[in-house]
N, CA, C and O atoms as CSV, one atom per row, in Angstrom:
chain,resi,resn,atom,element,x,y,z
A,1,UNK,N,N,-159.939,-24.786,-125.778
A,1,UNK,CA,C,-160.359,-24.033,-126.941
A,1,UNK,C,C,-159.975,-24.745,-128.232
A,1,UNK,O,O,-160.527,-24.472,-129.298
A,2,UNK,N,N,-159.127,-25.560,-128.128
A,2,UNK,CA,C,-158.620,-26.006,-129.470
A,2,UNK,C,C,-159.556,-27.254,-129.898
A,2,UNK,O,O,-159.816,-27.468,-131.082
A,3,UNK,N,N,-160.078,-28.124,-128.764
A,3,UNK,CA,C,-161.372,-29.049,-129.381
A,3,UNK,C,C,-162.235,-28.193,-130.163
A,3,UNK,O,O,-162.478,-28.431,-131.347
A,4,UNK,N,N,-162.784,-27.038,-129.428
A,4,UNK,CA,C,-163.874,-26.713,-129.634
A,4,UNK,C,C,-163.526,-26.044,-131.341
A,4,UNK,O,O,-164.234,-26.253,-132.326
A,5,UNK,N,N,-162.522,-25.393,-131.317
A,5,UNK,CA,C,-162.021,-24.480,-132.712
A,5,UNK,C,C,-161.961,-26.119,-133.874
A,5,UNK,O,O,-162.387,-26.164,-135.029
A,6,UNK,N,N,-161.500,-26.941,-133.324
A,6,UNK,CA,C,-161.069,-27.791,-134.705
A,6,UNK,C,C,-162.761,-28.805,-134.910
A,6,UNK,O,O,-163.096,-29.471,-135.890
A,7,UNK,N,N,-163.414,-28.618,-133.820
A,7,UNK,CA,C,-164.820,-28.822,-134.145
A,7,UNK,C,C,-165.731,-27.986,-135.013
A,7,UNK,O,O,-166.665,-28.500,-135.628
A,8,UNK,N,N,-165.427,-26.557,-135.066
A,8,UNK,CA,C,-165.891,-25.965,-135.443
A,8,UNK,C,C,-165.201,-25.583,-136.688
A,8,UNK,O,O,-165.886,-24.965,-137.503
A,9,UNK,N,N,-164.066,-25.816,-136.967
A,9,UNK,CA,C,-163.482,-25.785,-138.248
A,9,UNK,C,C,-163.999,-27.354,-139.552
A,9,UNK,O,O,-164.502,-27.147,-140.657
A,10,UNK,N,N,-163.701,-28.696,-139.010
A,10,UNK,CA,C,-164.070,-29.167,-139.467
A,10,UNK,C,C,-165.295,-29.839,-139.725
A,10,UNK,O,O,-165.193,-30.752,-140.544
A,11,UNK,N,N,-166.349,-29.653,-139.282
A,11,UNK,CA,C,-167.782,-29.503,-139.201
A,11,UNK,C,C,-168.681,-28.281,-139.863
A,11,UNK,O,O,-169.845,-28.298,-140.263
A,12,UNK,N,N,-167.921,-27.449,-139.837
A,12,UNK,CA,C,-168.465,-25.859,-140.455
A,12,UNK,C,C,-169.485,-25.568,-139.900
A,12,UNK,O,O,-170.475,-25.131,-140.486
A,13,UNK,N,N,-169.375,-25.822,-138.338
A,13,UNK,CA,C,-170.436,-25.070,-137.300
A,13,UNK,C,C,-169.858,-23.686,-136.679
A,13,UNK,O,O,-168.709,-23.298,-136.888
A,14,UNK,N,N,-170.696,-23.079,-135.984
A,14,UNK,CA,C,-169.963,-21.678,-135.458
A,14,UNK,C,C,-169.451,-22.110,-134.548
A,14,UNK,O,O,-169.726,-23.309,-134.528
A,15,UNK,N,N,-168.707,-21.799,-133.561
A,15,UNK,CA,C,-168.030,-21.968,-132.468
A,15,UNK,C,C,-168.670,-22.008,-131.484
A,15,UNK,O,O,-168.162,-22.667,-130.578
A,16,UNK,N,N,-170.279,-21.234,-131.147
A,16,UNK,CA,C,-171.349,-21.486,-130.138
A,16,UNK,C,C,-171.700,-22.846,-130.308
A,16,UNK,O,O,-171.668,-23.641,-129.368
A,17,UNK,N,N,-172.052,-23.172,-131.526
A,17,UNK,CA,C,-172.670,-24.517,-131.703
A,17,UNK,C,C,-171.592,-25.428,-131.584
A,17,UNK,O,O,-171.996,-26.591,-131.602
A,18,UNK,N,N,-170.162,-25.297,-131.449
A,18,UNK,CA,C,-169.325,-26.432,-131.385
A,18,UNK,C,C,-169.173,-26.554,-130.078
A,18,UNK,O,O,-168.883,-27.701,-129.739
A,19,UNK,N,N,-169.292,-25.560,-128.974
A,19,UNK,CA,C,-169.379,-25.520,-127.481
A,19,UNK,C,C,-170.739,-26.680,-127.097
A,19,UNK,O,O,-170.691,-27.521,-126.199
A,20,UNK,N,N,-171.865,-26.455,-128.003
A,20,UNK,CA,C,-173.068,-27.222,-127.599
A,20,UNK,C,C,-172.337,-28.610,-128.053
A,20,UNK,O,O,-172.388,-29.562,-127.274
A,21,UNK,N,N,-171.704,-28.732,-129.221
A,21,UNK,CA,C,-171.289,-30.473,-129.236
A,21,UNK,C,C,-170.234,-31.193,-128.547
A,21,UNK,O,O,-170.113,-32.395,-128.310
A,22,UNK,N,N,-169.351,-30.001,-128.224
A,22,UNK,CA,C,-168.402,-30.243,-127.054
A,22,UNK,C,C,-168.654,-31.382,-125.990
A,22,UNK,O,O,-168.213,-32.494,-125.701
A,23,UNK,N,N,-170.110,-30.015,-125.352
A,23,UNK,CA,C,-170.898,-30.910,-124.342
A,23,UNK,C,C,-171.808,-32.109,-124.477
A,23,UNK,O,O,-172.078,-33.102,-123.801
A,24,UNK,N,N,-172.105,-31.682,-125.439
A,24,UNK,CA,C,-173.517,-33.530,-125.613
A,24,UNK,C,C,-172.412,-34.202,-125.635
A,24,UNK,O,O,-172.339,-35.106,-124.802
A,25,UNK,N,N,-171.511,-34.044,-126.340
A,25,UNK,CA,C,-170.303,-35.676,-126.932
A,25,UNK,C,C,-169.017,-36.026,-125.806
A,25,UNK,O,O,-168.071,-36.811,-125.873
A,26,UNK,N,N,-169.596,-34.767,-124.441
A,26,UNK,CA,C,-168.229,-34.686,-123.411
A,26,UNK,C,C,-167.039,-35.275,-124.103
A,26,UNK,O,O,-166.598,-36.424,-124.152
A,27,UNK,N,N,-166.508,-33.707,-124.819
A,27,UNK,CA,C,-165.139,-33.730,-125.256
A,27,UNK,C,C,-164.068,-33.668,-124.831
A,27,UNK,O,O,-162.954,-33.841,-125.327
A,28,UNK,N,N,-164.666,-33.230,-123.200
A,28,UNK,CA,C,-163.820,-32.058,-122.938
A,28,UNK,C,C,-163.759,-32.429,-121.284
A,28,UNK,O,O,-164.857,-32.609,-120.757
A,29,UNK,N,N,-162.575,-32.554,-120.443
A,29,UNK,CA,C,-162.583,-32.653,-118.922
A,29,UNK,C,C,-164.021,-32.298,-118.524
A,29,UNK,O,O,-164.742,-31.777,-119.375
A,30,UNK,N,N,-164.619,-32.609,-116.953
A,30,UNK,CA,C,-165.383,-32.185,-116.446
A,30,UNK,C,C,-165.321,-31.152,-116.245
A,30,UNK,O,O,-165.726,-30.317,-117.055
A,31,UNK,N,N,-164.731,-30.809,-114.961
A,31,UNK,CA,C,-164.281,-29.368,-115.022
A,31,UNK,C,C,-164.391,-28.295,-115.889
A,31,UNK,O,O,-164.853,-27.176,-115.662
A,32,UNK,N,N,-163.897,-28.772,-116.952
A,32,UNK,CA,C,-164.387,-27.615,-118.861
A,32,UNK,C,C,-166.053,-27.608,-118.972
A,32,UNK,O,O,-166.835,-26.662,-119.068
A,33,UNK,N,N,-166.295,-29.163,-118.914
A,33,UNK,CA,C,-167.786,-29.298,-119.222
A,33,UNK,C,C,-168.596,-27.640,-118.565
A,33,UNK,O,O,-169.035,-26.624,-119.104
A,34,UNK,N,N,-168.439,-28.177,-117.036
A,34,UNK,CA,C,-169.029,-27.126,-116.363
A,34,UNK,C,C,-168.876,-25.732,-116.488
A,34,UNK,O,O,-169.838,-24.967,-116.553
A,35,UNK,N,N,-167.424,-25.294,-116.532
A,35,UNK,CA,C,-167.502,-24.108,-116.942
A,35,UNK,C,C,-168.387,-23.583,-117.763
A,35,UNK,O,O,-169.106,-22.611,-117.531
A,36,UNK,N,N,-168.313,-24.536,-119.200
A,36,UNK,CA,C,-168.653,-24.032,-120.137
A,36,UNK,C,C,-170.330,-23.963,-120.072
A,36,UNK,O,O,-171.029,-23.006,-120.404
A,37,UNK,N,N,-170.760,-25.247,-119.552
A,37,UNK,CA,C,-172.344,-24.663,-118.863
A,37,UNK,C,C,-173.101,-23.741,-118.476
A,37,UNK,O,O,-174.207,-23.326,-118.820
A,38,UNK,N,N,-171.827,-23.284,-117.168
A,38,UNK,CA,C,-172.424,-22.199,-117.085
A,38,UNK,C,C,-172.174,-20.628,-117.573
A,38,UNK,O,O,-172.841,-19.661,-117.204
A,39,UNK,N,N,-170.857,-20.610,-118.648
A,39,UNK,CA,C,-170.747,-19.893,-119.515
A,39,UNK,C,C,-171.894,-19.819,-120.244
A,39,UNK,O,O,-172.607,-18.856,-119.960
A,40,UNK,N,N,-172.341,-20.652,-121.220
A,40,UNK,CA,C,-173.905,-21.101,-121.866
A,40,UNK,C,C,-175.169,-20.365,-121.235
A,40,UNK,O,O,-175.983,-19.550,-121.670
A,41,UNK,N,N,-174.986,-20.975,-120.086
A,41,UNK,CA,C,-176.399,-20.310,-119.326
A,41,UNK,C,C,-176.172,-18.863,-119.443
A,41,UNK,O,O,-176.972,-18.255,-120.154
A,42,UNK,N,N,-175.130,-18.129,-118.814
A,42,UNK,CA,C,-174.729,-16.570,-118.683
A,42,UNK,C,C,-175.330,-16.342,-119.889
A,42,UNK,O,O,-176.454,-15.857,-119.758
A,43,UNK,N,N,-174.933,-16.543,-121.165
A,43,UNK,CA,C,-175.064,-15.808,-122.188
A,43,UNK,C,C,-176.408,-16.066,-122.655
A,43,UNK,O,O,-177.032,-15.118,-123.131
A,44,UNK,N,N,-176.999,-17.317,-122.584
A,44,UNK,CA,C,-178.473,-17.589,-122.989
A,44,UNK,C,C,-179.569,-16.194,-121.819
A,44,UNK,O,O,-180.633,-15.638,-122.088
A,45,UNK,N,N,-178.700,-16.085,-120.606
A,45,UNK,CA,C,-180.094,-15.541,-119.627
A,45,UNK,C,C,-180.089,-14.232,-120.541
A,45,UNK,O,O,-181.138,-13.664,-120.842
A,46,UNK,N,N,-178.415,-13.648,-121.100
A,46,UNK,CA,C,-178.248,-12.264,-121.375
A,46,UNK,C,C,-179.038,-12.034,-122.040
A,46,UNK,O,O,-179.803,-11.087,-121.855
A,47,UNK,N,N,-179.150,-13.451,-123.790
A,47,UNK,CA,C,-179.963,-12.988,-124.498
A,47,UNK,C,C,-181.256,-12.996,-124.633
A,47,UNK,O,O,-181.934,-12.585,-125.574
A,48,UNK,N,N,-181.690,-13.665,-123.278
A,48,UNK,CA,C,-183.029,-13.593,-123.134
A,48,UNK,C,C,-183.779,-12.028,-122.549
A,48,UNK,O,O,-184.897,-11.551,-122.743
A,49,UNK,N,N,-182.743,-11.602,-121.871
A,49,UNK,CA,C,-183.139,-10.530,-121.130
A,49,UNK,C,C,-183.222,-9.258,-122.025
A,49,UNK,O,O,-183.578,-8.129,-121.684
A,50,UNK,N,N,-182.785,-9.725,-123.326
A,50,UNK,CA,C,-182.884,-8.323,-124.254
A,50,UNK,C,C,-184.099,-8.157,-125.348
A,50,UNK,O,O,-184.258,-7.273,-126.191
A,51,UNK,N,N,-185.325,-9.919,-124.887
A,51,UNK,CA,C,-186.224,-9.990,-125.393
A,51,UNK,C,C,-187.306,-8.836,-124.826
A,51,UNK,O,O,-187.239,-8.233,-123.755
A,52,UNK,N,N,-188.371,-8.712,-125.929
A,52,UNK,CA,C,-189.042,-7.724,-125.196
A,52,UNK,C,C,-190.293,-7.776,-124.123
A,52,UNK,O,O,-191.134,-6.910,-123.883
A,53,UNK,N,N,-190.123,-9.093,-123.562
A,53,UNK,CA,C,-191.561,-9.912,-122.808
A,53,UNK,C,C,-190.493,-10.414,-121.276
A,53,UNK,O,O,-190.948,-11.248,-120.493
A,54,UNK,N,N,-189.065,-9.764,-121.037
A,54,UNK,CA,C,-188.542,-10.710,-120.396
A,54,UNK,C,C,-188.674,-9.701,-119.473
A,54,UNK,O,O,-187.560,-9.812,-118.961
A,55,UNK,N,N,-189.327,-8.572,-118.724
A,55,UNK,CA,C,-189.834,-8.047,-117.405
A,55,UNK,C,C,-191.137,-9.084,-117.088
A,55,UNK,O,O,-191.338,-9.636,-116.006
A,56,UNK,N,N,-192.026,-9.216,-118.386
A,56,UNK,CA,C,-193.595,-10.247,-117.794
A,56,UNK,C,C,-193.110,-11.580,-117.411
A,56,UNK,O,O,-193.727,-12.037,-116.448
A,57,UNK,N,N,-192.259,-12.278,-117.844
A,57,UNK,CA,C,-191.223,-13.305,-118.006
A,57,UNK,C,C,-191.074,-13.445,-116.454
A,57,UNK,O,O,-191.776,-14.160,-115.739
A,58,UNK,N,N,-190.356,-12.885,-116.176
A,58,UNK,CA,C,-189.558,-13.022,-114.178
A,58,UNK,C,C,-191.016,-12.398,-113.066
A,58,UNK,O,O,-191.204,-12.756,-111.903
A,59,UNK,N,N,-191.648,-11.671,-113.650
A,59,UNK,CA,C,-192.740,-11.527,-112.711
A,59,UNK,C,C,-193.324,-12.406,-112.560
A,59,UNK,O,O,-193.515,-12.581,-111.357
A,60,UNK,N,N,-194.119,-13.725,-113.648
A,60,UNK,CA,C,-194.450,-14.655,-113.058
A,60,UNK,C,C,-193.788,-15.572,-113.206
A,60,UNK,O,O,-194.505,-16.552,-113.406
A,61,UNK,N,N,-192.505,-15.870,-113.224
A,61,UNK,CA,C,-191.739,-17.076,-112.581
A,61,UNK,C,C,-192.122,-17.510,-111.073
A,61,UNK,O,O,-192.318,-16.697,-110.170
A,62,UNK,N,N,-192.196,-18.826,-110.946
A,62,UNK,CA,C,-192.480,-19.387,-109.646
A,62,UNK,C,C,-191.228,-19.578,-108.690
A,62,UNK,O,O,-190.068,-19.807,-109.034
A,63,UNK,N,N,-191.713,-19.437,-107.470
A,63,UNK,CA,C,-190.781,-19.469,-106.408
A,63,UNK,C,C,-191.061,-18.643,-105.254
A,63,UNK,O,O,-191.905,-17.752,-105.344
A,64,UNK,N,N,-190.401,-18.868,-104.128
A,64,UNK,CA,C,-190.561,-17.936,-103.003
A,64,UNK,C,C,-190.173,-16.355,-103.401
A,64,UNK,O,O,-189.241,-16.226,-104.194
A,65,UNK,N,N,-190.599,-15.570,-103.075
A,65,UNK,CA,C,-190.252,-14.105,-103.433
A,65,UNK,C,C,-189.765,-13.329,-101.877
A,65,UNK,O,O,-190.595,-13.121,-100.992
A,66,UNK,N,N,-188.217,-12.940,-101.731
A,66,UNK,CA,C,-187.560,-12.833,-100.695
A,66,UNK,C,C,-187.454,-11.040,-100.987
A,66,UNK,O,O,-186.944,-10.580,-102.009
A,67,UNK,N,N,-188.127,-10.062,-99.714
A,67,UNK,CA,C,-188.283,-8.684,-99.703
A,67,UNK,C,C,-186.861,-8.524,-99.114
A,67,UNK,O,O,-186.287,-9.384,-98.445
A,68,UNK,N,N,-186.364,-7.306,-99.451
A,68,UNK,CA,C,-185.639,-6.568,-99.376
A,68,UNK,C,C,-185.308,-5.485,-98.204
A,68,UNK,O,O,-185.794,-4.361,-98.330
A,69,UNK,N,N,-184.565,-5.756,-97.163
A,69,UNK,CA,C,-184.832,-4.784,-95.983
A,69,UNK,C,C,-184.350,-3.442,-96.501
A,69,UNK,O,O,-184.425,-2.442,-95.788
């Protein structure tokens, strides 16, 4: 947390966006990298899912479609 805070302090980015430079500039152990990936993803799907097109969105996403016993 402290890369990411003194990135985001001295840059005058928000702290989301210092997580994104974290990763392009691998600041940060692997291990962190990934976490924080898929921290990223979690919160990107959340805020996608509160769009108002994101039920038409997953209906036609491609892929096998696995029924439910």
């Amino acid at each position: 947390m402290e890369v990411i805070e003194r990135i985001a302090l001295t840059t005058g980015i928000s702290s989301w966006d210092a997580v994104s430079r974290a990763a392009e500039d691998q600041l940060l152990p692997a291990r962190a990298l990934v976490a924080l990936g898929n921290f990223r993803r979690l919160i990107e799907d959340a805020r996608a899912m509160l769009g108002p097109d994101f039920a038409t969105k997953t209906r036609r996403r491609p892929g096998p479609r696995k029924q439910l016993l």
